[in-house]
KOLDRENNU-95671 format. One record per residue (C-alpha): z, x, y; residue in three letters; residue number from 1. Coordinates in Angstrom, 3 decimals. Example, Ala and Ser with C-alpha at 12.3 -4.5 7.8 and 13.67 -1.06 7.14 Angstrom:
% KOLDRENNU-95671
7.800, 12.300, -4.500, ALA, 1;
7.140, 13.670, -1.060, SER, 2;
END
This chain:
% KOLDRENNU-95671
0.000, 0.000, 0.000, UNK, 1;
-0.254, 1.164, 3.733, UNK, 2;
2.526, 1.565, 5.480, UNK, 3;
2.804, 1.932, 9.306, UNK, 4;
4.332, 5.968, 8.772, UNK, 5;
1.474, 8.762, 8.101, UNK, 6;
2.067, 10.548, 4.624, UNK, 7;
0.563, 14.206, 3.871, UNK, 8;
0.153, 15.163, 0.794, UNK, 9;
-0.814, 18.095, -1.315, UNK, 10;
-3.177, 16.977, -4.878, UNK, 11;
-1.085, 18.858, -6.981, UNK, 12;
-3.986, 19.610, -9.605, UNK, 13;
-7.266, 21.664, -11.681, UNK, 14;
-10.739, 19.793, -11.572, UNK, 15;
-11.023, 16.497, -13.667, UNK, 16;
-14.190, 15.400, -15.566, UNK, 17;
-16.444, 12.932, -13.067, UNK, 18;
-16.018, 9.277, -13.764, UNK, 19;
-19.045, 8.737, -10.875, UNK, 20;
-18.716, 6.692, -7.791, UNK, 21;
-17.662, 2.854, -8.541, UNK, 22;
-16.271, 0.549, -6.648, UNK, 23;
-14.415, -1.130, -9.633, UNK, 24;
-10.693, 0.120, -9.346, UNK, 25;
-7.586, -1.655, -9.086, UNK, 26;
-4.849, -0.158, -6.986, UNK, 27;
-2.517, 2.323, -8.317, UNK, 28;
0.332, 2.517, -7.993, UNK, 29;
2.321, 4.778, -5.706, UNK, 30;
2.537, 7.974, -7.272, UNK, 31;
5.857, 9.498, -7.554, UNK, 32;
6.742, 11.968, -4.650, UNK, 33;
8.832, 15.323, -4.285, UNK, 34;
9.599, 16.126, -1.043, UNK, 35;
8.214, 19.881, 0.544, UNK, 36;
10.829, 20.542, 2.681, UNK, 37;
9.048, 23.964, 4.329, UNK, 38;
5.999, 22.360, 4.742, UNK, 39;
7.185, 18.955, 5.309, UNK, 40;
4.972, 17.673, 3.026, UNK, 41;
5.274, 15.101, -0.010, UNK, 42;
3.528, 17.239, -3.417, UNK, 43;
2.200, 14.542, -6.051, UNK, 44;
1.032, 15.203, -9.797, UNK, 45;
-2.267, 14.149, -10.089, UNK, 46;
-3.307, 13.523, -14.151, UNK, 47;
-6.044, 16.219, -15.118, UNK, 48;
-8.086, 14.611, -18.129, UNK, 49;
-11.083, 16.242, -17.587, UNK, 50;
-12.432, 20.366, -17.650, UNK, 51;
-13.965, 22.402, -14.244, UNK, 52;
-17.615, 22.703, -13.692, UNK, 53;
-19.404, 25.532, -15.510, UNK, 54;
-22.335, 27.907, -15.257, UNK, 55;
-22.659, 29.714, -18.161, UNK, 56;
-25.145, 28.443, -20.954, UNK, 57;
-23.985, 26.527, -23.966, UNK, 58;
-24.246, 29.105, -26.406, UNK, 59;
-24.872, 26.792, -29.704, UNK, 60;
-28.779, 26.578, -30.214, UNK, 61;
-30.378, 23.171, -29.679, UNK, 62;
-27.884, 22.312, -27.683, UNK, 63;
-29.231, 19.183, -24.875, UNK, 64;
-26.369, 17.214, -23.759, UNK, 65;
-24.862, 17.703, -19.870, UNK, 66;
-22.969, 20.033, -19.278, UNK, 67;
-19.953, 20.285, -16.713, UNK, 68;
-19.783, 18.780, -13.039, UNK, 69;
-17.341, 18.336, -10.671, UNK, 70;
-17.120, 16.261, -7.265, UNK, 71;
-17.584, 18.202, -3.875, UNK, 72;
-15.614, 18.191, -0.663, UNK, 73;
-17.585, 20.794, 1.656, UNK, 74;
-18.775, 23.022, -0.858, UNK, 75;
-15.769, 22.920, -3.006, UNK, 76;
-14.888, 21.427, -6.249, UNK, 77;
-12.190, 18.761, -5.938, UNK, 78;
-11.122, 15.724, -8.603, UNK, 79;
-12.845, 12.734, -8.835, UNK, 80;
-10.852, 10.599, -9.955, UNK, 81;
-6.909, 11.142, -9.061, UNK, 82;
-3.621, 8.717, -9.078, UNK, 83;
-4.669, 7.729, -5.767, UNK, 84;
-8.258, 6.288, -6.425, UNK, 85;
-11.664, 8.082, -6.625, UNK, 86;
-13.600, 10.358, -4.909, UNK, 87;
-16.058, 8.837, -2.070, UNK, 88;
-18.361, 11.408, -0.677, UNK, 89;
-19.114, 9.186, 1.751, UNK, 90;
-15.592, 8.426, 4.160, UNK, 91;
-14.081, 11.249, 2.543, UNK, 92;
-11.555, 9.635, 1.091, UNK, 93;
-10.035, 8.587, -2.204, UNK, 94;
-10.435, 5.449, -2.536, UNK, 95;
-8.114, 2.350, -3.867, UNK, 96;
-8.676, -1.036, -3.756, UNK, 97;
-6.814, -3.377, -1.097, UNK, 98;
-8.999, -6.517, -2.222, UNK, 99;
-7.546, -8.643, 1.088, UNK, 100;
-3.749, -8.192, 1.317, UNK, 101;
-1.851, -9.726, 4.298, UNK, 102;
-0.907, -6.437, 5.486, UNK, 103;
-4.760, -6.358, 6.872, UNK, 104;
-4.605, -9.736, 8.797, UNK, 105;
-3.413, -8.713, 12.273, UNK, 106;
-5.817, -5.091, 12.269, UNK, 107;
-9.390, -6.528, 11.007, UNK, 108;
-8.649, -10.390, 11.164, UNK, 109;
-8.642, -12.790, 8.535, UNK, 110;
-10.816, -12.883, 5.493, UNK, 111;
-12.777, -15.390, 6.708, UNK, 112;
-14.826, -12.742, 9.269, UNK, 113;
-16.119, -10.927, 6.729, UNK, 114;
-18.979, -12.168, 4.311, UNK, 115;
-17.686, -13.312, 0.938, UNK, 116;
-17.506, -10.465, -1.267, UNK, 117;
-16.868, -7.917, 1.074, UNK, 118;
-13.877, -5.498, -0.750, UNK, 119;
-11.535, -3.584, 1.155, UNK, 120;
-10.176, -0.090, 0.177, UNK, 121;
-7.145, 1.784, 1.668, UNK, 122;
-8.026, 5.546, 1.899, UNK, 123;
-6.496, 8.853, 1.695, UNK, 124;
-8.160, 11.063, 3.579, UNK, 125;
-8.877, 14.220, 2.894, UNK, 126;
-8.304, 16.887, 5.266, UNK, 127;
-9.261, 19.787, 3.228, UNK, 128;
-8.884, 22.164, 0.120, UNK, 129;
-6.059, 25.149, -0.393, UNK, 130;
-6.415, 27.259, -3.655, UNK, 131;
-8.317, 24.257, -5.056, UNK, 132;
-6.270, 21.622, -4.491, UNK, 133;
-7.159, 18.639, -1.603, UNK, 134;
-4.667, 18.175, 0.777, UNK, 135;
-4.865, 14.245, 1.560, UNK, 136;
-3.642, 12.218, 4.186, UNK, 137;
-3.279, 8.175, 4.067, UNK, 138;
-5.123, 6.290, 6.612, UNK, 139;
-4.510, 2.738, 8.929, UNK, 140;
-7.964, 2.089, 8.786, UNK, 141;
-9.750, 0.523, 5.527, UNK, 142;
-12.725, 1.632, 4.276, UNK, 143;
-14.828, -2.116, 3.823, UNK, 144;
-17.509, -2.503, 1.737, UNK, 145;
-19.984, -6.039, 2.369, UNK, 146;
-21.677, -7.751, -0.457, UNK, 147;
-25.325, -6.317, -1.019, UNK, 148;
-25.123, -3.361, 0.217, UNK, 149;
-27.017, -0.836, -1.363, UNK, 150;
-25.336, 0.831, -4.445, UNK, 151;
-25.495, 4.245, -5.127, UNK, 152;
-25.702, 5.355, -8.751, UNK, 153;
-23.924, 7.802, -10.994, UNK, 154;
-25.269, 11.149, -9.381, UNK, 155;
-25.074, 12.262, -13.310, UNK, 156;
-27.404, 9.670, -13.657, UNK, 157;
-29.840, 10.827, -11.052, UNK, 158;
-29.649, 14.259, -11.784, UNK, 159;
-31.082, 13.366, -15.274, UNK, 160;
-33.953, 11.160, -14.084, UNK, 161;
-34.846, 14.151, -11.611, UNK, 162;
-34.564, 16.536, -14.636, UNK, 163;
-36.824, 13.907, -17.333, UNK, 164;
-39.682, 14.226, -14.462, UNK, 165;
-39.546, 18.171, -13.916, UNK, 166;
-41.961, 19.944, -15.878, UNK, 167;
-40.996, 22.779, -18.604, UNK, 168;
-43.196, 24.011, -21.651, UNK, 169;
-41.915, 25.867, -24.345, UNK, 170;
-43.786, 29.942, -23.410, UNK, 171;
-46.623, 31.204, -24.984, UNK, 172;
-45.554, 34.111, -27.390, UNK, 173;
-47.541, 37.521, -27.334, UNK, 174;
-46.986, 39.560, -30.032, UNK, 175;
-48.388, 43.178, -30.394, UNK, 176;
-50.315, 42.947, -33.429, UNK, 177;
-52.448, 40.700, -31.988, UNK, 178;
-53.347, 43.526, -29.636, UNK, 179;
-53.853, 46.731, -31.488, UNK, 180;
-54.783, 45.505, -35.012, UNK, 181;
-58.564, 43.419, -35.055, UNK, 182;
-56.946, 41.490, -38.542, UNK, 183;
-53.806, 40.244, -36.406, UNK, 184;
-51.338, 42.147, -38.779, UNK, 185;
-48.408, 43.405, -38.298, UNK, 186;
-47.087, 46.719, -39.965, UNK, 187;
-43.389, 46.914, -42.035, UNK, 188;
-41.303, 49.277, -39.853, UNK, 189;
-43.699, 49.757, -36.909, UNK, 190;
-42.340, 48.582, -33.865, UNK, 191;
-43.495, 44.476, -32.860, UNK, 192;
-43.082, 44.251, -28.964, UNK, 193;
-42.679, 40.169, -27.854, UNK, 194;
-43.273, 38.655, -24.489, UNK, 195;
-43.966, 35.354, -22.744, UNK, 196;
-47.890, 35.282, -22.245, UNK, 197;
-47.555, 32.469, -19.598, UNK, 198;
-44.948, 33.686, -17.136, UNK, 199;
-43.859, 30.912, -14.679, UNK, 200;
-41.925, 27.740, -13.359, UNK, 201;
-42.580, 26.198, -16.170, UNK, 202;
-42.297, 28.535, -19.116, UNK, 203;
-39.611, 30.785, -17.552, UNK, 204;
-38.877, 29.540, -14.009, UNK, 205;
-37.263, 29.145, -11.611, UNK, 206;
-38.297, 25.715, -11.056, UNK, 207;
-36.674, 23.386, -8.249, UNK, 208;
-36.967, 19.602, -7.562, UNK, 209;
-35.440, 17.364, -4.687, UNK, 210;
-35.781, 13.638, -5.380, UNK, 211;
-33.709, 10.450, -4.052, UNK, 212;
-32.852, 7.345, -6.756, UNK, 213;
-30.395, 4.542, -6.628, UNK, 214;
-29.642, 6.354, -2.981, UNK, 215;
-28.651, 9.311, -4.015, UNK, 216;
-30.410, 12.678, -2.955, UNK, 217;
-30.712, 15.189, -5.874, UNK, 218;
-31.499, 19.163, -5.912, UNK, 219;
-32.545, 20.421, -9.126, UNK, 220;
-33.313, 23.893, -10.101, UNK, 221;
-33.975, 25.112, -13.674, UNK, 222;
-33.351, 29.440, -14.830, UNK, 223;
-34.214, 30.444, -18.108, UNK, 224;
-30.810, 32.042, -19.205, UNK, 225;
-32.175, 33.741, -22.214, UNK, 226;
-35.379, 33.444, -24.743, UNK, 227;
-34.129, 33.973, -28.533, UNK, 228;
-36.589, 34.924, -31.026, UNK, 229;
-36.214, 33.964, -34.137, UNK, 230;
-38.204, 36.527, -36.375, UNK, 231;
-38.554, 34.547, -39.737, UNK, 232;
-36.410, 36.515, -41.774, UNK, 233;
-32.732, 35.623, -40.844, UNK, 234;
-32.512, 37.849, -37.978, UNK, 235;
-32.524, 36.897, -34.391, UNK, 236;
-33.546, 38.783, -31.144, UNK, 237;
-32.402, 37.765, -27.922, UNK, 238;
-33.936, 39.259, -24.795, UNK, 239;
-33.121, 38.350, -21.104, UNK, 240;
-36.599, 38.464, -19.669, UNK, 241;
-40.028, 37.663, -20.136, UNK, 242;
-40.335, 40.570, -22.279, UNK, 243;
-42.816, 43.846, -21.784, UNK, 244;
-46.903, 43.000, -22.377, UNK, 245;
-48.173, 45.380, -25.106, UNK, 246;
-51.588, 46.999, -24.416, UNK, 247;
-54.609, 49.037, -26.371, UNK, 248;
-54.013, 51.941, -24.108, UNK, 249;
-50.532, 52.180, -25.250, UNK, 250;
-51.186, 52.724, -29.413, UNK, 251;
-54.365, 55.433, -27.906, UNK, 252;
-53.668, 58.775, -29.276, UNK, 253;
-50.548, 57.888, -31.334, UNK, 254;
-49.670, 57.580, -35.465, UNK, 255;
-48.488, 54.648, -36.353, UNK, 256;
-45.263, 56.442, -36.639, UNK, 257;
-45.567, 57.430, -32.981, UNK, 258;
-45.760, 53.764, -32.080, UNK, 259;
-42.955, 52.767, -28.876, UNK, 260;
-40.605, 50.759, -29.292, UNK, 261;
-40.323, 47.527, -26.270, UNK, 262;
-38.154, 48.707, -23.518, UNK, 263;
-37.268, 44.972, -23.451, UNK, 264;
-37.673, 43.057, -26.041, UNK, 265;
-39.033, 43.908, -30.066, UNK, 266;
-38.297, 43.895, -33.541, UNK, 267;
-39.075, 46.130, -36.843, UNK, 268;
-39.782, 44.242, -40.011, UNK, 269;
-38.303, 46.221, -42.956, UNK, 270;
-40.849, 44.388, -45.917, UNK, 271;
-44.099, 42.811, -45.821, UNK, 272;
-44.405, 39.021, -45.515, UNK, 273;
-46.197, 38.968, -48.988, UNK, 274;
-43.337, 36.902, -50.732, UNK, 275;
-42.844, 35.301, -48.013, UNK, 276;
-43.893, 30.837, -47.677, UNK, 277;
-47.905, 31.484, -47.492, UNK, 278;
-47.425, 35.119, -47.044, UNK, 279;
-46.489, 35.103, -43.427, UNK, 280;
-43.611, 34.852, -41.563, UNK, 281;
-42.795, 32.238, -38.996, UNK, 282;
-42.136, 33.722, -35.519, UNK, 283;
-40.214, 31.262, -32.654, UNK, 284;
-39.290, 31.468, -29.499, UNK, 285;
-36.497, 29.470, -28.055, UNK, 286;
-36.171, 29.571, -24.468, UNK, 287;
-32.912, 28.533, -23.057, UNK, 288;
-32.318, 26.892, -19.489, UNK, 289;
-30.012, 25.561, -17.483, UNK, 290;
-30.946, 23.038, -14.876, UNK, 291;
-28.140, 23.563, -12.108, UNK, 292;
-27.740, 20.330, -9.981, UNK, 293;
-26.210, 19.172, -6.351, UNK, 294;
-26.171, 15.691, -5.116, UNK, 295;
-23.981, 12.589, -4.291, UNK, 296;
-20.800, 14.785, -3.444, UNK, 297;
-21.378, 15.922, -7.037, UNK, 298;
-22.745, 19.211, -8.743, UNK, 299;
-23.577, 20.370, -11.852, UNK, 300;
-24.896, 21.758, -14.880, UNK, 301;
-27.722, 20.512, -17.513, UNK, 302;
-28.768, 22.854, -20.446, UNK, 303;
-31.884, 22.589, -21.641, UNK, 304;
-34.199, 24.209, -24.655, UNK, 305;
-38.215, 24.468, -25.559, UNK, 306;
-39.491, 26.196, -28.462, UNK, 307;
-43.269, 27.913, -29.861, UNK, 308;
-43.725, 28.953, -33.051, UNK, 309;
-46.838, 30.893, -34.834, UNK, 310;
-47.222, 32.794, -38.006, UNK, 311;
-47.007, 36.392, -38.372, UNK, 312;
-48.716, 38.644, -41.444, UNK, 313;
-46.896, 41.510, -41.918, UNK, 314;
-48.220, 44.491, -44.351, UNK, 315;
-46.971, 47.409, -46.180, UNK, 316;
-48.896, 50.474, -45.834, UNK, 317;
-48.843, 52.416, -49.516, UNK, 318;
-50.086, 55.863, -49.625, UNK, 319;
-53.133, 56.116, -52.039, UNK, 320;
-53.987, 58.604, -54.661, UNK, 321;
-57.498, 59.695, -54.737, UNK, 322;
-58.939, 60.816, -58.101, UNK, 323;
-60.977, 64.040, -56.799, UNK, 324;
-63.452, 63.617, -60.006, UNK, 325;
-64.736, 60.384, -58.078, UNK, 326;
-63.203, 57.732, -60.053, UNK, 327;
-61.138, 54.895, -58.418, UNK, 328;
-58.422, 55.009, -55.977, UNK, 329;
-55.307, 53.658, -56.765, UNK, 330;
-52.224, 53.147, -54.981, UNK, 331;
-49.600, 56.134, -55.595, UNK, 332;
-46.681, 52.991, -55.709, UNK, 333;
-47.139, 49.679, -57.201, UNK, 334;
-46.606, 46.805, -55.277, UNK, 335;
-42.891, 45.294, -55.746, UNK, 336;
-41.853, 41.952, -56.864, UNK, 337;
-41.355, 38.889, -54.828, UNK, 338;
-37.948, 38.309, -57.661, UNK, 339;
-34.438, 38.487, -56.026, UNK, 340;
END
């Protein structure tokens, strides 16, 4: 309730989960107070049921639901949803509902001024943030609300539409076979540089977006965190970049065992892909984004993954006896089993 004496108060409390902006709250009620007596201030406990916004990746593979997001108060994080109502980006307040007490009578008239449907809410304003925690102040004036007005969605909500209509490929995968051998083959234990073929907003980014729905304004920009190739034998490769092009001039003049290795991003197959599901091995790339977000008084993060595949040969080179009385050449060591 509002009471006729201004009351200060420190949000004693770490970020909380977004419940979105809705106008669908009873009022609490009051919270219970302890009494600052150096900085003449009343400290509440605010419930925490939620977990802070954050910007690292989700590290389990495939992963596609939202991650964390927080409310924001000029540029910092702050609860949405507290003992004292939510979080309204747009008075500044947290917000609890008054519906039309008789309290209100004698400072905005009678009911009967407003149209019907109009709801009322009592706000504590906030009047900033200290080590992460809003310090709030209670307000005489109510924060109304009239019947139609326009009502802004979830900016979750948003922030996924915006992200649906961006536009990401999986990349196109270069290996270095392709490049120095005319049969596409790759070689056990020579070195296989991989890279992204199609560098760009959509394959590796960034990419940004700014689009308004349901009234809300959303800024969307998508990083590839990491690509993570996934070599077709159990092992995994994870590279940061794009990865390092191979070219012709770089095998000119070398052995095969003088072949670089990627400064960036490669492999080395120890066995041929002979026994191997129709004798090749199945090469994919997983790129890995994460879509950061701002909008609504809201922020936050949405990880995202695309994926290529294509089929790799890969040989063993066997040294081969030749019979110097012209007969046949055979190989000096017999092919091995496909058995485990």
């Amino acid at each position: 309730m509002l009471t006729t004496a201004i009351a200060t108060a420190i949000l004693a409390t770490s970020l909380t989960a977004p419940t979105g902006v809705t106008d669908s709250l009873t009022e609490p009620s009051q919270p219970p107070c302890r009494q600052n007596i150096l900085l003449g201030q009343c400290e509440l406990q605010v419930s925490d049921d939620g977990h802070p916004p954050t910007t690292s990746v989700v590290k389990t593979p495939g992963a596609k639901k939202p991650g964390g997001s927080a409310c924001i108060f000029e540029g910092q994080a702050v609860p949405c949803r507290t003992t004292y109502g939510f979080f309204d980006v747009r008075s500044g307040c947290y917000l609890f509902s008054l519906g039309f007490p008789r309290s209100l009578e004698k400072s905005v008239g009678s009911a009967s001024d407003y149209p019907p449907g109009t709801k009322f809410y009592g706000c504590w304003l906030i009047l900033g943030v200290v080590e992460g925690k809003p310090v709030v102040q209670i307000t005489m004036e109510s924060v109304n609300r009239p019947p139609g007005e326009e009502r802004t969605i979830d900016p979750r909500v948003a922030a996924r539409r915006v992200v649906e209509t961006m536009e990401f490929v999986a990349p196109g995968l270069g290996l270095s076979p392709y490049v120095q051998s005319a049969d596409h083959v790759g070689i056990v234990n020579v070195p296989i540089w991989m890279w992204v073929t199609d560098p760009g907003p959509t394959t590796t980014g960034p990419q940004t977006k700014t689009a308004t729905l349901g009234g809300v304004s959303i800024t969307a920009t998508g990083t590839v965190d990491r690509i993570e190739w996934s070599m077709g034998t159990g092992k995994t490769v994870t590279c940061k970049g794009s990865g390092t092009p191979f070219t012709r001039a770089m095998a000119t003049g070398r052995s095969l065992k003088d072949m670089p290795s990627s400064p960036t991003c490669g492999f080395r197959y120890p066995k041929s892909s002979r026994c191997a599901k129709s004798g090749t091995y199945t090469v994919s790339a997983t790129a890995y984004w994460t879509v950061h977000w701002t909008g609504g008084g809201m922020e936050g993060d949405i990880p995202l993954d695309f994926t290529r595949s294509v089929p790799l040969q890969v040989t063993d080179l066997r040294p081969v006896l030749v019979d110097p009385d012209g007969g046949s050449e055979q190989p000096s060591v017999p092919p091995r089993g496909c058995s485990n």
